[in-house]
C-alpha positions in Angstrom: 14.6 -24.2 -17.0 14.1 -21.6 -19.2 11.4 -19.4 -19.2 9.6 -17.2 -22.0 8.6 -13.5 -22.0 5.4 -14.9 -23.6 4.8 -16.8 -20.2 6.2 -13.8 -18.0 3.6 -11.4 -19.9 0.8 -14.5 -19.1 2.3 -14.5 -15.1 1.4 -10.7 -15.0 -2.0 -10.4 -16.7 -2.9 -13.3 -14.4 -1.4 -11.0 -11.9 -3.6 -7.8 -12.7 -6.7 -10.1 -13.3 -6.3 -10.8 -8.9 -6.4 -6.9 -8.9 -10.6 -6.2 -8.6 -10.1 -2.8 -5.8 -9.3 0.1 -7.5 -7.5 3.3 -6.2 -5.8 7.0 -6.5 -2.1 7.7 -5.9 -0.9 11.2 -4.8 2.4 12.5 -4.1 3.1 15.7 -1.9 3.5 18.4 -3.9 4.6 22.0 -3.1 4.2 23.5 0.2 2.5 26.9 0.5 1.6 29.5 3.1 -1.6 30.2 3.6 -1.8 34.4 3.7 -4.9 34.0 5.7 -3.8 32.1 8.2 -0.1 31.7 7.9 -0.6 27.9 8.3 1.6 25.7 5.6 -0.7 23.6 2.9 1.4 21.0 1.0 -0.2 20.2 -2.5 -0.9 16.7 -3.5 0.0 15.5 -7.5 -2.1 12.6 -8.7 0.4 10.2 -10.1 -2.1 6.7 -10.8 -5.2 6.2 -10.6 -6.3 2.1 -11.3 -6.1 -1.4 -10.6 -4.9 -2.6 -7.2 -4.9 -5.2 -4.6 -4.8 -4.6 -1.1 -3.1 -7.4 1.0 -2.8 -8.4 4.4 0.1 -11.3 5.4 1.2 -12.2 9.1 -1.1 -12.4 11.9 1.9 -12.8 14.3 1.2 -12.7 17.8 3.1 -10.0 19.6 2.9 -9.1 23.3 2.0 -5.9 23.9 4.3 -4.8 27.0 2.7 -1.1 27.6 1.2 -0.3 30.9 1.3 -2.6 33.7 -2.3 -4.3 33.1 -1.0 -5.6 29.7 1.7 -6.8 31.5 0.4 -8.7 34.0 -2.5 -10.1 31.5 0.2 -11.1 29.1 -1.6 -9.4 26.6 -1.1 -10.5 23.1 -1.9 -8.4 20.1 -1.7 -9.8 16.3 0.6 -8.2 14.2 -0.2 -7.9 9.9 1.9 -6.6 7.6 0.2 -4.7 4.6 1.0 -4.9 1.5 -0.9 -3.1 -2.1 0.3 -4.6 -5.6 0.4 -2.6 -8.9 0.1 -3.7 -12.0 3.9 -4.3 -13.3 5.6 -1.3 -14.3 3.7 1.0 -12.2 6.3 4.0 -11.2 6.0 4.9 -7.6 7.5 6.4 -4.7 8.0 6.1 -0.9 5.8 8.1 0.4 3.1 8.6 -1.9 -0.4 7.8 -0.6 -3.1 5.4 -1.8 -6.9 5.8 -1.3 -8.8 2.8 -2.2 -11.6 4.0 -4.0 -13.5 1.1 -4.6 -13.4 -2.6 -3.6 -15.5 -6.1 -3.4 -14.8 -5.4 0.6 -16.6 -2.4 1.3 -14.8 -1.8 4.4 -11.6 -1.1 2.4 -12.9 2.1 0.3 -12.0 5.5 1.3 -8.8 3.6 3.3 -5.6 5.6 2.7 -2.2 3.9 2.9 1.1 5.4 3.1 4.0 3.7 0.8 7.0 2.8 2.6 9.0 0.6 0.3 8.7 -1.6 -2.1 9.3 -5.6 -2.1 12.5 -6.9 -3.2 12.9 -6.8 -6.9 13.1 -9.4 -8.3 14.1 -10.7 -12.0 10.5 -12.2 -13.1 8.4 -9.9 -11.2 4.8 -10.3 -11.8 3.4 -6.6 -10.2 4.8 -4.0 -8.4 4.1 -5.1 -4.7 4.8 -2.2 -1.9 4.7 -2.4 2.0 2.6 0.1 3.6 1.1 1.3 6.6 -2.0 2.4 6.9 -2.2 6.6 7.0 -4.3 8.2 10.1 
């Protein structure tokens, strides 16, 4: 089978149509010293600001073996791995960090999420899809 860059560039505007939260990537930037209080401050650089969707997959139970009450309750705890797509050709880095700055689910604005790494590449990628873990 082969397929079309006219269907590819329909696969990744149907993609980015799934995208309704929006959001604002920074990357650290330089660190400097405070002369005040001698305490570092790193910088952040904003890097996107836009479409996004914020996605949850798993739900895999996991027993949770710290402390001795979990232990003996065999307490379970599920597991979800988070994911955020970008529209395709979005350039990003490990590291940077996403705020979700507006979403159909309230409780997902003002959320920040550290990039860890991106999904496999793949040849007919549809959006930039990147694991992350939510930043404290």
């Amino acid at each position: 089978m082969r397929l079309s860059a006219s269907f590819l560039a329909k696969a990744r505007a149907n993609a980015e149509d799934l995208m309704t939260d929006q959001c604002v990537v920074t990357r650290p930037g330089d660190t400097t010293t405070d002369p005040e209080t001698g305490l570092p401050n790193t910088g952040t650089t904003p890097v996107y600001a836009g479409k996004c969707k914020v996605q949850t997959s798993g739900g895999l139970a996991s027993e949770n073996v710290e402390g001795s009450a979990a232990q003996s309750m065999g307490a379970v705890s599920l597991v979800w791995s988070l994911y955020i797509h970008f529209p395709f050709g979005t350039s990003l880095r490990n590291g940077d960090l996403v705020t979700v700055t507006s979403s159909a689910n309230p409780e997902l604005v003002g959320r920040r999420y550290r990039m860890i790494s991106p999904q496999s590449e793949k040849s007919w990628a549809t959006a930039c899809r990147w694991n992350v873990k939510e930043d404290a």
